[in-house]
TORLO-674486 format. One record per residue (C-alpha): y, x, z; residue in three letters; residue number from 1. Coordinates in pm, whole numbers, plus 50000, padded with zeros to 5 digits. Layout:
BEGIN
py:px:pz:residu:num
Y:X:Z:ALA:NUM $
...
***
This chain:
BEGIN
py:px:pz:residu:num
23777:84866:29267:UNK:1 $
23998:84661:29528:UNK:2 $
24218:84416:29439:UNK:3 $
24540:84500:29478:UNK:4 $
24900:84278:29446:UNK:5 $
25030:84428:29198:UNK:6 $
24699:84393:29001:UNK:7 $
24681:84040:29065:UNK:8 $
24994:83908:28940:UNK:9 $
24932:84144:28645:UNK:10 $
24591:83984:28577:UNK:11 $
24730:83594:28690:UNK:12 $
25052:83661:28445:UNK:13 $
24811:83773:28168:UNK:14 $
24611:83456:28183:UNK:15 $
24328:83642:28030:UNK:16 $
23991:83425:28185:UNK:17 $
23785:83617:28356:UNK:18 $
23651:83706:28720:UNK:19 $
23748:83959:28922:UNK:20 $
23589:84125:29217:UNK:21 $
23791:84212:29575:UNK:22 $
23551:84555:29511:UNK:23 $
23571:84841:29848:UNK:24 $
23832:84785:30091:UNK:25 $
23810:84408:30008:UNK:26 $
23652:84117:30123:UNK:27 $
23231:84090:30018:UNK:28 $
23225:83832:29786:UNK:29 $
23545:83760:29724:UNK:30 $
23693:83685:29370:UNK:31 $
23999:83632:29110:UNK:32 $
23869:83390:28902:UNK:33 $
24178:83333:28608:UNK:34 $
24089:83039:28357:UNK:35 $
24441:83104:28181:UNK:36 $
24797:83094:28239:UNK:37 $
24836:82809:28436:UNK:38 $
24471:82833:28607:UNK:39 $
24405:83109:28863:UNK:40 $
24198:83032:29203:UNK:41 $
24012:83233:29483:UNK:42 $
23647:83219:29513:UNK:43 $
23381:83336:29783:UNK:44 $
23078:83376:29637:UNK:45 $
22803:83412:29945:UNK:46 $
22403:83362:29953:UNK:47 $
22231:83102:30174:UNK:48 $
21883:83039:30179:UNK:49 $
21839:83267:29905:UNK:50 $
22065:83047:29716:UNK:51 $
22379:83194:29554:UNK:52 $
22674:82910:29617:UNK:53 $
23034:82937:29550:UNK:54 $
23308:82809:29759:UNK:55 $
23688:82765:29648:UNK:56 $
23969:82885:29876:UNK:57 $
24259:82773:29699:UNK:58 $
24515:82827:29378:UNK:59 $
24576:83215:29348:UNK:60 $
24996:83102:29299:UNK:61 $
24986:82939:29629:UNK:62 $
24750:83203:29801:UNK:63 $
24896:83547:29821:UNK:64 $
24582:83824:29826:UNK:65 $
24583:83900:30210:UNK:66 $
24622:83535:30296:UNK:67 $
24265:83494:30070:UNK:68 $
24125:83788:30226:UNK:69 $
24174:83599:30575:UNK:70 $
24019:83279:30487:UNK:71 $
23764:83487:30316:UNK:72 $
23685:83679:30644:UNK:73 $
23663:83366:30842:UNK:74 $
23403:83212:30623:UNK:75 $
23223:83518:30637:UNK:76 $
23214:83502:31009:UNK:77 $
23036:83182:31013:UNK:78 $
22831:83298:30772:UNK:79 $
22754:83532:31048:UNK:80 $
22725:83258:31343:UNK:81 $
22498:83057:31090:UNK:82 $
22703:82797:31004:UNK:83 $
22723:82705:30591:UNK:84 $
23111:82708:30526:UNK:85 $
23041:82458:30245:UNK:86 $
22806:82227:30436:UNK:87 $
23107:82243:30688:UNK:88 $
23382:82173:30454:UNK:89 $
23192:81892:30321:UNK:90 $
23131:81700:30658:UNK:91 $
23511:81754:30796:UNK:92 $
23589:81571:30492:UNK:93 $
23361:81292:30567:UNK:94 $
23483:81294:30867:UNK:95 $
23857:81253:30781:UNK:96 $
23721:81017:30524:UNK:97 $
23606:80809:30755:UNK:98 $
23837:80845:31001:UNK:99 $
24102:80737:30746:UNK:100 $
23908:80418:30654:UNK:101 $
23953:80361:31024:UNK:102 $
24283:80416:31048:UNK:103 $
24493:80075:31075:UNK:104 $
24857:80065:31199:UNK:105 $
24961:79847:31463:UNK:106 $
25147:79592:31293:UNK:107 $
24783:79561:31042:UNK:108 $
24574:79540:31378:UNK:109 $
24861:79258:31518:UNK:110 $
24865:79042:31218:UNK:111 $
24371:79050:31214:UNK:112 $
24401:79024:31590:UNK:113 $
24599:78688:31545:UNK:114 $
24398:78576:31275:UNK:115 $
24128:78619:31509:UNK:116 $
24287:78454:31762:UNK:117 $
24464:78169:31634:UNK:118 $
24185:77937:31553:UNK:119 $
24134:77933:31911:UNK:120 $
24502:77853:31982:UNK:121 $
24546:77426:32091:UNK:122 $
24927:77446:32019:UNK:123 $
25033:77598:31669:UNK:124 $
25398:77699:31800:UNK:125 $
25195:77953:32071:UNK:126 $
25041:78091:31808:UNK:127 $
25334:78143:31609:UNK:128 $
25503:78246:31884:UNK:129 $
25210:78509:31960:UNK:130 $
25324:78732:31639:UNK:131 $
25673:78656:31571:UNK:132 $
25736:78828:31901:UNK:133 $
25586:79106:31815:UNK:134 $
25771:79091:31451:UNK:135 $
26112:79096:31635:UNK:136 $
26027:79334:31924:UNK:137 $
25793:79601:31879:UNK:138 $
25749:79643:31486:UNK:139 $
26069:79807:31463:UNK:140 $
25958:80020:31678:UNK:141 $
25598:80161:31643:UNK:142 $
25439:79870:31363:UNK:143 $
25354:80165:31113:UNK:144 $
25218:80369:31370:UNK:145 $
24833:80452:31377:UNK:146 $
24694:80182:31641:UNK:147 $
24512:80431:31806:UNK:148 $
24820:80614:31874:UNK:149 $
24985:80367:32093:UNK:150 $
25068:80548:32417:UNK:151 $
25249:80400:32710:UNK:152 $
25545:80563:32580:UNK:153 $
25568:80373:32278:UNK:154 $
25542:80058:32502:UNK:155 $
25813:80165:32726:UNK:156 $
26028:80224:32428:UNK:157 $
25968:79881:32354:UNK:158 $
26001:79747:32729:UNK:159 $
26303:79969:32790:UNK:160 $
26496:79901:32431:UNK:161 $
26858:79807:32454:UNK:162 $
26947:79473:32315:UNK:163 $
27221:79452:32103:UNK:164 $
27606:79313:32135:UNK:165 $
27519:79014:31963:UNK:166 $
27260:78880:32246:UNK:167 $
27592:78738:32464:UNK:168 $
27497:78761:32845:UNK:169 $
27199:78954:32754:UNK:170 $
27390:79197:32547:UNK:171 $
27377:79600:32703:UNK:172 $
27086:79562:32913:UNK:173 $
26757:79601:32850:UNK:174 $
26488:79383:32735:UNK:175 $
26301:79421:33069:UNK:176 $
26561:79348:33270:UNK:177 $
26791:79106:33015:UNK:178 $
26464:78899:32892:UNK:179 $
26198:78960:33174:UNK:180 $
25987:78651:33121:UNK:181 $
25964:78706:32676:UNK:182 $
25918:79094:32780:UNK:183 $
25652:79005:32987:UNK:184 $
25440:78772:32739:UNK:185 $
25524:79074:32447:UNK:186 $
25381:79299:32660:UNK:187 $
25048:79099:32702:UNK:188 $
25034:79017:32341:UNK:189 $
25074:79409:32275:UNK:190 $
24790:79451:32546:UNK:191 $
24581:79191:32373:UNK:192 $
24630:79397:32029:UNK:193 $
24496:79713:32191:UNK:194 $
24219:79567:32342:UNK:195 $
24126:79397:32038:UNK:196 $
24193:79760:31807:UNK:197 $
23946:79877:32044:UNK:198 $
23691:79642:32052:UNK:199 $
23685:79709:31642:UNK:200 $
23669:80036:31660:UNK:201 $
23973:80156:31602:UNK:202 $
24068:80304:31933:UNK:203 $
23823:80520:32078:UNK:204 $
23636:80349:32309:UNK:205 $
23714:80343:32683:UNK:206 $
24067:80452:32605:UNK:207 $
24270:80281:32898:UNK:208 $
24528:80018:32756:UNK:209 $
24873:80111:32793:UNK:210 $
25029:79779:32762:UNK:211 $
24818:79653:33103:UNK:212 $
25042:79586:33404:UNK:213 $
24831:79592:33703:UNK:214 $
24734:79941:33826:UNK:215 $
25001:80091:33535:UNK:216 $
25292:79956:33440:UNK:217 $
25367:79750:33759:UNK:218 $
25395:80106:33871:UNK:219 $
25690:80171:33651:UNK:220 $
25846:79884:33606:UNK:221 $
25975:79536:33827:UNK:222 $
25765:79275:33836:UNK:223 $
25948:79015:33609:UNK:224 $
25908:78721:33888:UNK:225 $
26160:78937:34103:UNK:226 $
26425:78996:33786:UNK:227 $
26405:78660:33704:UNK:228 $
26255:78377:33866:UNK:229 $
26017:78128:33760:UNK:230 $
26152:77794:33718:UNK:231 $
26002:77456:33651:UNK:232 $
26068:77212:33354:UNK:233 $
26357:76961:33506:UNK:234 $
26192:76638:33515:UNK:235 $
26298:76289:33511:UNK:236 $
26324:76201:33957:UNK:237 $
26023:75942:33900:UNK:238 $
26250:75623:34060:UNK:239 $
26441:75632:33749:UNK:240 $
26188:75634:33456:UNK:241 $
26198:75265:33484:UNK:242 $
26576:75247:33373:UNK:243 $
26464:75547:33084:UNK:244 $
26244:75324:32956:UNK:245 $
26443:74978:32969:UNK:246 $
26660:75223:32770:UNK:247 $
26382:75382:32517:UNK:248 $
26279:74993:32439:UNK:249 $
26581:74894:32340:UNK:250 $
26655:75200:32073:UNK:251 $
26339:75117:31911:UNK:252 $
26315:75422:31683:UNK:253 $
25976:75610:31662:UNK:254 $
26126:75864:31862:UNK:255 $
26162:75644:32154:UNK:256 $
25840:75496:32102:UNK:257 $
25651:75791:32085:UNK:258 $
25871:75906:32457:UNK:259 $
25744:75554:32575:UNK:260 $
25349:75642:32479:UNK:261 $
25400:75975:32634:UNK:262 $
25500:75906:32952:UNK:263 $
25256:75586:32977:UNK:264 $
24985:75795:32892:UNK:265 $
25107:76084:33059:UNK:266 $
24967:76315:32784:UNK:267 $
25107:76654:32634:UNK:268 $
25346:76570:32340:UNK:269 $
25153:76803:32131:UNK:270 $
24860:76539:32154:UNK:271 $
25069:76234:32114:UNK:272 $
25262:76362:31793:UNK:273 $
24927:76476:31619:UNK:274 $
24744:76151:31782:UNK:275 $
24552:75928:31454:UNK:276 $
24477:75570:31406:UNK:277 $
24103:75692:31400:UNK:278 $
24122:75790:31743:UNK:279 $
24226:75471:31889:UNK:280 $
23949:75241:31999:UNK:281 $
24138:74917:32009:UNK:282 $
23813:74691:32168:UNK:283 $
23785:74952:32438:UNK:284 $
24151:74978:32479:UNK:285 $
24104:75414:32476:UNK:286 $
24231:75695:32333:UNK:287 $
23971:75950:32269:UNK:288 $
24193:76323:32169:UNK:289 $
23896:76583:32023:UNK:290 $
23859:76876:32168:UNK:291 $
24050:77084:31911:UNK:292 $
24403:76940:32010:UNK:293 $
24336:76974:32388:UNK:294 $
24456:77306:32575:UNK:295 $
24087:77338:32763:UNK:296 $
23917:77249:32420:UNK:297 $
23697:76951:32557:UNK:298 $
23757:76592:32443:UNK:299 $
23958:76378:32669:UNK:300 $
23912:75991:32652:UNK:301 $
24275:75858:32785:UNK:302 $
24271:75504:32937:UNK:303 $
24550:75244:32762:UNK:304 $
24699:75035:32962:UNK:305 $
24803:74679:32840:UNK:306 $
25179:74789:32796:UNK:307 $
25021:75088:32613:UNK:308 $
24823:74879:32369:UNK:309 $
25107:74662:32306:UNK:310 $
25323:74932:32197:UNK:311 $
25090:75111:31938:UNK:312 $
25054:74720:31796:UNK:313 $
25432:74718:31739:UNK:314 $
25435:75114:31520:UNK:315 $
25493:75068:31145:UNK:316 $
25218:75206:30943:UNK:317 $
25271:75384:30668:UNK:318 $
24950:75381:30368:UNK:319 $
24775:75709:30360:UNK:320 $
24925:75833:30701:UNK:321 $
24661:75823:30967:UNK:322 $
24956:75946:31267:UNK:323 $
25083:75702:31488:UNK:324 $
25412:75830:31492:UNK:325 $
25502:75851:31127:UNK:326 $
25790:76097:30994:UNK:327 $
26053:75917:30761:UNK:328 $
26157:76213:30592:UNK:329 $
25838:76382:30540:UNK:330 $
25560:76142:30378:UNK:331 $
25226:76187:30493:UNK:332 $
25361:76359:30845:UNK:333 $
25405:76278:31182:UNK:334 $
25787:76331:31369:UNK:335 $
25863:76685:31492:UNK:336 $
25884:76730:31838:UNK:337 $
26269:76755:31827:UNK:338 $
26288:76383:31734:UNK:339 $
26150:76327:32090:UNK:340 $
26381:76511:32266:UNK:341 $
26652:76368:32094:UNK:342 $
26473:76079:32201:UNK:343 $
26528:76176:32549:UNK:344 $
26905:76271:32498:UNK:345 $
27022:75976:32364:UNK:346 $
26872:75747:32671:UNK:347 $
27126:75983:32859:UNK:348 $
26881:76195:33022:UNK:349 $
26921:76657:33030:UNK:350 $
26539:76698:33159:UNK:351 $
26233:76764:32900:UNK:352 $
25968:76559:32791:UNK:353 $
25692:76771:32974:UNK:354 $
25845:76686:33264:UNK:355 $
25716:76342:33253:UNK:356 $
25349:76441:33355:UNK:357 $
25548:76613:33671:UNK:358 $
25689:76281:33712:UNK:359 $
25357:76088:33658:UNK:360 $
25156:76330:33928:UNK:361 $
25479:76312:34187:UNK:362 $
25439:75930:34157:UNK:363 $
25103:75931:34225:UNK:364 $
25119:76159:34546:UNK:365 $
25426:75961:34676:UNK:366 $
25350:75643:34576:UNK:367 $
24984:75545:34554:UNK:368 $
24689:75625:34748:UNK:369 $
24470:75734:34471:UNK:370 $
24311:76101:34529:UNK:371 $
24504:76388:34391:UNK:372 $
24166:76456:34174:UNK:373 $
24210:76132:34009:UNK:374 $
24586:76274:33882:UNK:375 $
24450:76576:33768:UNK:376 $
24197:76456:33583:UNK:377 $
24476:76204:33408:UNK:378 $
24659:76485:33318:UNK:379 $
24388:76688:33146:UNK:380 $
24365:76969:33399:UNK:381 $
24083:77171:33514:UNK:382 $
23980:77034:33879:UNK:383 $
23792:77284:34155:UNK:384 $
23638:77620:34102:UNK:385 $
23328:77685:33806:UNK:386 $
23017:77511:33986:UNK:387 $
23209:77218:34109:UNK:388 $
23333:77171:33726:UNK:389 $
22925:77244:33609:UNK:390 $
22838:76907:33888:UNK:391 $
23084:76691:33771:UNK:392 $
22974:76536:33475:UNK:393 $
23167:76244:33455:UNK:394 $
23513:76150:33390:UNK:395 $
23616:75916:33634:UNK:396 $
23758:75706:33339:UNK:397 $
23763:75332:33500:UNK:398 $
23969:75468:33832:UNK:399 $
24213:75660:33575:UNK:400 $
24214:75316:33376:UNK:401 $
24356:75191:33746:UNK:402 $
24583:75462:33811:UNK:403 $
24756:75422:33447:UNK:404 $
24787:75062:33460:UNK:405 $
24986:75090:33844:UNK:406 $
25164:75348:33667:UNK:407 $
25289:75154:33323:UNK:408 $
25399:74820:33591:UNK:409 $
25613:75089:33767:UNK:410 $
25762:75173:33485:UNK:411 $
25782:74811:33301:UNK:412 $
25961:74706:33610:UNK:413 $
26296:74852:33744:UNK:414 $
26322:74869:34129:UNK:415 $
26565:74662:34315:UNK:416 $
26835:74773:34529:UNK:417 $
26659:74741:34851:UNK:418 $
26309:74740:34794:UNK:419 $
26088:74918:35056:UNK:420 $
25737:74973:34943:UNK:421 $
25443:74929:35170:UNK:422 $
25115:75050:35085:UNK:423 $
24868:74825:35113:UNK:424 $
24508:74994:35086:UNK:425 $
24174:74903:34880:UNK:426 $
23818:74973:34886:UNK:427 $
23805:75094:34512:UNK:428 $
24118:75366:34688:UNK:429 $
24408:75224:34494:UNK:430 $
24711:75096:34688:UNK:431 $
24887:74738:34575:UNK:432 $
***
């Protein structure tokens, strides 16, 4: 005998346990199976490989009769195709199983991709910098969404958001437009992120990258250059360093000292602030920065001139602090790079500190005869393509010893009113 509706809430509402059979008319195989008042499920019960198996289709209170006779009848069907509706059910939930164990949101694959990343980071504020973007820009936006949903227009809406009132001269526009160049770097970082999702598995492989610019979004979007133009860091003209440091020795706070080293050495402040007693070889009159603290991540043995030496002579030490440029209100630390700047403000001067080492390499070109290789290599950049890198092995250290020593008399002596300078060449390429 069928089942009918009427019958089955009869036989559910009775809560009497038993099964019962969707007989002619029905479904073959199908079944009421009641376990008591509250318990009442569909079953199919099918043969496979001469083995009798049993497959649930759901609570009979949530499952009205035809709605089981239509799951019923699809099962059947692959029955019929030879599929196993069990075996089936089984690996689409190993499937979602896994797939869920894959599943990481963006703001999860942001904060292991800079984990990743940030041991291979020189300067600690980049790699702050690297995620609190993100934080302040795109979380809001899509962080909780699956990273292998990121589409372009989840980027745009991040690209394209409006920034608030609050922003002053940026406020109403867009962050595109209002904040091209910190767009621009979120963008990468988000790019970075995807790449790195994807590399873990956790965007299908070969999925093209939303976040990239060439070939995509420079398609949609102006290049930032064009909104807003590049500028360089204002820097000290080099003819009055001399007078900036007449000024500098006379403050004598470790703020102006550690200005003086930097622009004697010409050296990132990054390296000078972190820069240890350990690292100082006083009898060879050299600086020797490992390779962790540089921005190319290969040590970089800097030449001290005599002025140089004389200053790190004069720094108070303080017992159990290896820095050279000791913090008074933090024990144990070295000064933050603020104290520099301020360093820099109160000798009267608007321009930043990394503008010294654009002073330093002007000098040098205007100045001196030494090759422009010679700079580079003082300032700790990469010279020439690959192979030319791969052939020189050495660092040219005794004609940058000669370089920074022209370089600290410049600046130990202030130029007179009318001087003319006339270059008078040497063999070793130096001018005097």
């Amino acid at each position: 005998m069928a089942l009918t509706v009427k019958r089955v809430a009869k036989l559910v509402g009775a809560g009497v346990a038993g099964r019962h059979t969707d007989g002619a008319g029905g479904v073959k195989g199908l079944m009421l199976c009641v376990e008591g008042k509250t318990s009442a499920h569909w079953l199919l019960r099918y043969q496979r490989d001469h083995k009798t198996r049993h497959m649930g289709l759901g609570s009979a209170r949530d499952l009205t009769l035809a709605a089981a006779r239509e799951k019923a009848k699809r099962e059947r069907e692959r029955l019929a195709d030879g599929i196993d509706p069990l075996k089936l059910r089984r690996e689409e939930r190993e499937a979602q199983r896994q797939a869920e164990a894959k599943r990481l949101t963006f703001k999860e694959a942001a904060e292991r991709c800079h984990e990743a990343l940030s041991a291979g980071w020189s300067n600690q504020h980049h790699a702050n910098e690297f995620i609190s973007s993100l934080r302040r820009w795109v979380f809001p936006i899509f962080g909780g969404l699956d990273v292998a949903a990121v589409g372009k227009d989840e980027v745009l809406r991040v690209l394209e958001q409006k920034l608030p009132g609050k922003m002053g001269k940026s406020a109403g526009g867009t962050f595109w437009k209002a904040r091209s160049q910190t767009a621009d770097r979120t963008r990468n970082r988000i790019e970075r992120v995807l790449d790195w999702a994807e590399a873990r598995g956790f965007r299908p492989a070969g999925t093209p990258n939303p976040a990239r610019w060439r070939g995509f979004l420079d398609q949609l979007l102006a290049k930032p250059r064009r909104i807003a133009p590049q500028q360089n860091m204002a820097a000290v003209p080099y003819g009055e360093l001399p007078n900036v440091m007449a000024t500098l020795a006379a403050e004598e706070s470790v703020g102006a000292q550690a200005l003086s080293f930097i622009i004697m050495t010409a050296c990132r402040m990054g390296e000078a602030l972190k820069a240890t007693w350990p690292e100082i070889d006083f009898e060879a009159a050299e600086w020797v920065i490992p390779k962790e603290r540089m921005k190319a991540r290969k040590e970089h043995r800097v030449p001290l001139s005599p002025q140089a030496m004389e200053l790190l002579r004069s720094l108070y030490r303080e017992e159990g602090n290896l820095y050279l440029f000791i913090s008074a209100k933090t024990p144990g630390t070295h000064i933050a790079e603020t104290t520099v700047t301020a360093a820099l403000r109160n000798a009267g001067r608007s321009e930043t500190v990394h503008g010294m080492r654009s002073c330093f390499k002007t000098w040098s070109e205007e100045r001196t005869s030494f090759s422009p290789i010679i700079a580079e290599l003082s300032l700790a950049h990469a010279v020439g393509n690959a192979v030319e890198r791969a052939y020189r092995r050495g660092d040219v250290i005794v004609k940058r010893r000669k370089l920074l020593e022209q370089w600290s008399r410049f600046l130990a002596t202030p130029p007179k009113a009318d001087e003319v300078v006339v270059s008078l060449h040497r063999r070793d390429g130096a001018k005097t």
